[in-house]
ZATI-402089 format. One record per residue (C-alpha): x, y negated, z negated; residue in three letters. Coordinates in steps of 0.1 Angstrom, whole numbers, plus 5000, padded with zeros to 4 digits. Layout:
X|Y|Z|ALA
...
% end
This chain:
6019|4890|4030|UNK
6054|4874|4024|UNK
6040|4841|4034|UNK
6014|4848|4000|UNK
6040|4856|3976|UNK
6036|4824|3957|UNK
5995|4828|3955|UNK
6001|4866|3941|UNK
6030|4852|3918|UNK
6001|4826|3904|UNK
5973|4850|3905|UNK
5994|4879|3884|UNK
6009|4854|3858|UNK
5971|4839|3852|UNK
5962|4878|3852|UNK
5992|4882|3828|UNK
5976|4860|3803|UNK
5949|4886|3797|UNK
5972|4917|3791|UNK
5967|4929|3755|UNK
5987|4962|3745|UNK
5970|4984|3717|UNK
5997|4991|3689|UNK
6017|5022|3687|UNK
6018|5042|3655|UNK
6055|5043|3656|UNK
6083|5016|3658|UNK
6095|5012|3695|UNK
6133|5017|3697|UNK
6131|5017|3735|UNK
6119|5011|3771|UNK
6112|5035|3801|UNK
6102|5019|3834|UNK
6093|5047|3860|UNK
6085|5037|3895|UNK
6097|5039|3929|UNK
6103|5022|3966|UNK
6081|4993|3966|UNK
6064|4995|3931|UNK
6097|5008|3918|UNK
6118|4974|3924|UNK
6102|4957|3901|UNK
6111|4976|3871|UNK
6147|4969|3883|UNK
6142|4927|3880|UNK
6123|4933|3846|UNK
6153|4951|3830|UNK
6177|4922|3846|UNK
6149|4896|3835|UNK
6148|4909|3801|UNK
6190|4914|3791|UNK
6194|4881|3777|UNK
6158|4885|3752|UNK
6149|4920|3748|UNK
6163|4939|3718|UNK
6161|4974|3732|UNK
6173|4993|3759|UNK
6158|4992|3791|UNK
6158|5022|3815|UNK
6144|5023|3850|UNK
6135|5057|3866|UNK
6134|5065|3904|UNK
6129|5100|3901|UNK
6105|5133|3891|UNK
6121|5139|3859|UNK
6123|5124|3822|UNK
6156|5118|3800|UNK
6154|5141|3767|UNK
6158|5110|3748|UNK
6127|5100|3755|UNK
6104|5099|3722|UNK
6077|5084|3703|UNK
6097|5054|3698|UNK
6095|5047|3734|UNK
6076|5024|3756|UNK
6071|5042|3789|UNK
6054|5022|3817|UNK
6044|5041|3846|UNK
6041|5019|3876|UNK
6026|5028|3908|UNK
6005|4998|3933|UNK
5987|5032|3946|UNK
5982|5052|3917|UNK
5992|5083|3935|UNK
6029|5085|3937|UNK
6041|5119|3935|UNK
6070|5111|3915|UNK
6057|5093|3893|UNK
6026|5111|3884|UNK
6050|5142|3877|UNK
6066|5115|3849|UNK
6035|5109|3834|UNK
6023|5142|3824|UNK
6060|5152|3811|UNK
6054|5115|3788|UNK
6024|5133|3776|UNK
6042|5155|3750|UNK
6065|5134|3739|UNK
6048|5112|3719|UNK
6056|5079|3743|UNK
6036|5047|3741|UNK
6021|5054|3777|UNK
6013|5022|3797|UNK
6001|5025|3833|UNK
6004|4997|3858|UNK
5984|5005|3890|UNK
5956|4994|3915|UNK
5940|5026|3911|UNK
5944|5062|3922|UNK
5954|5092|3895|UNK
5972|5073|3869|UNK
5945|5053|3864|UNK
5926|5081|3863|UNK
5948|5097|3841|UNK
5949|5067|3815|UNK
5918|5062|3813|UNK
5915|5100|3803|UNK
5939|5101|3782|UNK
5927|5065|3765|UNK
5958|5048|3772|UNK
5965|5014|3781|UNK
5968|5005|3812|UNK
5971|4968|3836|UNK
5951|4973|3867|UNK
5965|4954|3896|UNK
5941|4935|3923|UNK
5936|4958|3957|UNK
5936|4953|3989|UNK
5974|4944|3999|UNK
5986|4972|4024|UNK
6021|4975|4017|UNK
6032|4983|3982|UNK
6071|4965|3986|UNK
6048|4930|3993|UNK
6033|4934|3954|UNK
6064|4928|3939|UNK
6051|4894|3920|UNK
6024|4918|3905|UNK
6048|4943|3897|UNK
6076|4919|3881|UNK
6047|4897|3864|UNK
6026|4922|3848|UNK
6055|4946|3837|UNK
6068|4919|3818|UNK
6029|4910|3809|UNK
6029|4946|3791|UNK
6062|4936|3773|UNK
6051|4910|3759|UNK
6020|4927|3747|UNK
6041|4950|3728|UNK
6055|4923|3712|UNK
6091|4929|3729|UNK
6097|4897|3744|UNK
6082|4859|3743|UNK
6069|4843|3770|UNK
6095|4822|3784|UNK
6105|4848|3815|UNK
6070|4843|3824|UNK
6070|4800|3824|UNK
6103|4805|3844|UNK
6086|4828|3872|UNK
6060|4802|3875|UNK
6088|4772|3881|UNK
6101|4801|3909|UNK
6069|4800|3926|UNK
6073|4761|3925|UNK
6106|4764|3939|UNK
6098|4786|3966|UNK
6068|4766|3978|UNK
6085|4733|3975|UNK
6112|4747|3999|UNK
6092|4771|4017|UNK
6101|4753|4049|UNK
6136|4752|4046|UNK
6139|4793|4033|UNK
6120|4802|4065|UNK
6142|4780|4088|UNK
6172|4795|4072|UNK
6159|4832|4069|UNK
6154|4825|4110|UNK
6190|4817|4117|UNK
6200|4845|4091|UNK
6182|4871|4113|UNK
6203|4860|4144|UNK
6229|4868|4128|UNK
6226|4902|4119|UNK
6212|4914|4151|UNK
6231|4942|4165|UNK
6255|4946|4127|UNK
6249|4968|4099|UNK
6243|4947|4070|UNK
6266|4949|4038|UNK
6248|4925|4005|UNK
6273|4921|3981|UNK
6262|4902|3946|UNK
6269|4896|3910|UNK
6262|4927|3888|UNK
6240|4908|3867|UNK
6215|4904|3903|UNK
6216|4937|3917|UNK
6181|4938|3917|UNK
6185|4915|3945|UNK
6207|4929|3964|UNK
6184|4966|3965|UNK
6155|4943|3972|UNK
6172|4930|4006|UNK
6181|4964|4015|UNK
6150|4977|4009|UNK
6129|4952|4030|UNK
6158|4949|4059|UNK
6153|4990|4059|UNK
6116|4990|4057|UNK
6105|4957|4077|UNK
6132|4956|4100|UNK
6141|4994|4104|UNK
6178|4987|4103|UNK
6201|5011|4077|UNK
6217|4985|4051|UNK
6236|4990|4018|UNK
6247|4974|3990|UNK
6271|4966|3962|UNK
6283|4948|3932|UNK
6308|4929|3918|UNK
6328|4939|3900|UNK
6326|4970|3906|UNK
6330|4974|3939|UNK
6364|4961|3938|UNK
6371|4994|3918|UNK
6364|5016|3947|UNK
6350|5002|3978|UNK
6374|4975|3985|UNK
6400|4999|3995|UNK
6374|5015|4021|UNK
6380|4978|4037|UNK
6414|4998|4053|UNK
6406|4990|4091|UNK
6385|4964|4112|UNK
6346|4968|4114|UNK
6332|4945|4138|UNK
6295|4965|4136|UNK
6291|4955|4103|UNK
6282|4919|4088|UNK
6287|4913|4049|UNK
6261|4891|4032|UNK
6278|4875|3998|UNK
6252|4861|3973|UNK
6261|4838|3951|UNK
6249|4818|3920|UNK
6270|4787|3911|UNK
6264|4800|3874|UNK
6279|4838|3881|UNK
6307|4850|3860|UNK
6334|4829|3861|UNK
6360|4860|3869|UNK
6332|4875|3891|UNK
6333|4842|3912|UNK
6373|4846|3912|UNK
6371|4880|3921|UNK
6342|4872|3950|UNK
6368|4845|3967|UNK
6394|4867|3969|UNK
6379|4893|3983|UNK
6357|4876|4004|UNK
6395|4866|4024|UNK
6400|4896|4022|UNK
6377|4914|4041|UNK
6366|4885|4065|UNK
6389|4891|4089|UNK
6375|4926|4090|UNK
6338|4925|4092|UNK
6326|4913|4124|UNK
6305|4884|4103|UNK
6308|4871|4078|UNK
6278|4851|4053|UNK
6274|4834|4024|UNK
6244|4825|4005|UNK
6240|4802|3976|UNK
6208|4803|3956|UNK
6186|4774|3939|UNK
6169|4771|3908|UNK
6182|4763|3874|UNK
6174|4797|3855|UNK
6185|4830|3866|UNK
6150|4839|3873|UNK
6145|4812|3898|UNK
6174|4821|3912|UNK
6168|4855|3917|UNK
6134|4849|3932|UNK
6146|4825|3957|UNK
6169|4849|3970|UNK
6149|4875|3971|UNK
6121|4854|3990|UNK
6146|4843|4018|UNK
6154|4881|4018|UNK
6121|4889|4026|UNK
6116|4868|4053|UNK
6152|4877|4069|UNK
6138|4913|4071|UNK
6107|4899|4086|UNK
6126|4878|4114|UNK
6144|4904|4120|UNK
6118|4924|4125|UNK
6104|4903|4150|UNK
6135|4898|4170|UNK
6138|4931|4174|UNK
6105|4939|4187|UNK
6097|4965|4157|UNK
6065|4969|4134|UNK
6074|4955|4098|UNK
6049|4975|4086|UNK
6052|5009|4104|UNK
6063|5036|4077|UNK
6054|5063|4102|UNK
6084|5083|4088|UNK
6076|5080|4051|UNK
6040|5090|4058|UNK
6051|5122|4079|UNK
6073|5132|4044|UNK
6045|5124|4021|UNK
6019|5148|4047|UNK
6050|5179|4055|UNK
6053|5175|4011|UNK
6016|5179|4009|UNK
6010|5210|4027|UNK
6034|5228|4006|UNK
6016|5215|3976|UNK
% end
């Protein structure tokens, strides 16, 4: 599935071109993304994706509940690969009196139910891949797809996403070779993915897939916050854990100063130490090429440690014990 990434990147952008959004009868003032885990992430790269372009707010939502603020001046996409997440169906019937322009992104299950009921819009995204987290090109792609429809943003995130998927194939070789190494290196440490705050979409991505593929805990951070507060937790030596710094040659010019002071700083306290440039010349082709090598670190590391990348076995037992109470 990881080794297809490019294919679904091409297939959802061509599917992109389709997307048409029905016009709201008010003036949108703002955007709701609601989604989680593996459908979730890429609401998180659209809101990054779209800073620079989009006129209005952006708010991603990982949870059961709706902001007040939340009106019919809103765009709300609901964004679910199985249609059936809890969560996110308990979003979607609060959006219901508000007055929201609903939009439902989903392969099937009760939101697309539920849209189609209701007559909403909705983008219905190709079956048949068996792990949500690997749909995040159809995700990014075709949340950005409904954007646009709405007239919220051009098309230019969507021609950089396709020079990504160029990048990524062109070096596909060289990502895979270095994801290997990159997974002998964390064996046996805690992982610590420190990055730009403009990328943190990023960062949660690689701690997602090292916690899901690889079954390893993981956690994350940003700069510059993180010199605010968890520098000083840097008191004493931690030789289980290894930081992972990635870096754009285009990040923040104080943000870069920041990262090479610190990174001196804590080096001689983390039992490894790694640094990880990106490639591409936008921020979106940067962003994808990290988060591809990120994906296939989890999956090496996966594989070196003899585990199932795709066993969930303790997600589904939550979902089942969650079900019987009703």
């Amino acid at each position: 599935m990881i080794s297809r990434f490019p294919d679904q990147l091409a297939e959802a952008l061509e599917l992109a071109k389709t997307v048409q959004i029905k016009k709201h009868s008010a003036p949108l003032r703002s955007v709701f993304i609601s989604g989680l885990g593996g459908s979730g992430i890429g609401g998180n790269f659209v809101q990054e994706f779209t800073r620079d372009e989009i006129k209005l707010p952006v708010f991603v939502n990982k949870g059961y509940e709706i902001p007040r603020w939340i009106n019919k001046h809103t765009l709300a996409i609901c964004s679910s690969y199985s249609g059936n997440t809890e969560e996110t169906v308990a979003v979607f019937e609060q959006l219901l009196t508000t007055g929201a322009k609903i939009v439902v992104v989903s392969s099937g299950g009760k939101l697309l139910d539920l849209a189609k009921k209701h007559g909403f819009d909705f983008v219905k995204v190709p079956g048949g891949w068996a792990s949500p987290r690997a749909c995040l090109g159809f995700s990014v792609v075709l949340q950005l797809a409904v954007l646009r429809g709405a007239k919220l943003i051009s098309g230019k995130i969507l021609q950089q996403l396709e020079a990504a998927r160029k990048l990524v194939v062109k070096d596909s070789a060289a990502i895979q070779k270095q994801a290997e190494k990159l997974a002998g290196q964390l064996i046996g440490k805690t992982p610590v993915i420190y990055i730009g705050d403009k990328m943190e979409a990023v960062a949660v991505r690689w701690r997602q897939q090292i916690n899901e593929n690889a079954k390893m805990l993981c956690w994350h951070h940003v700069l510059p916050e993180m010199n605010h507060n968890e520098l000083v937790g840097w008191k004493t030596a931690h030789p289980e854990i290894a930081t992972v710094w990635l870096r754009n040659k285009t990040d923040f010019e104080r943000t870069a100063i920041r990262t090479n002071i610190i990174q001196n700083i804590i080096r001689p306290l983390s039992g490894t130490t790694l640094e990880i440039f990106s490639k591409g010349k936008s921020e979106v082709e940067k962003a994808i090429y990290l988060t591809n090598l990120g994906d296939w670190t989890s999956l090496f590391l996966a594989e070196k440690q003899g585990v199932d990348p795709q066993e969930i076995e303790v997600i589904d037992f939550l979902k089942n014990e969650l079900a019987k109470i009703g």
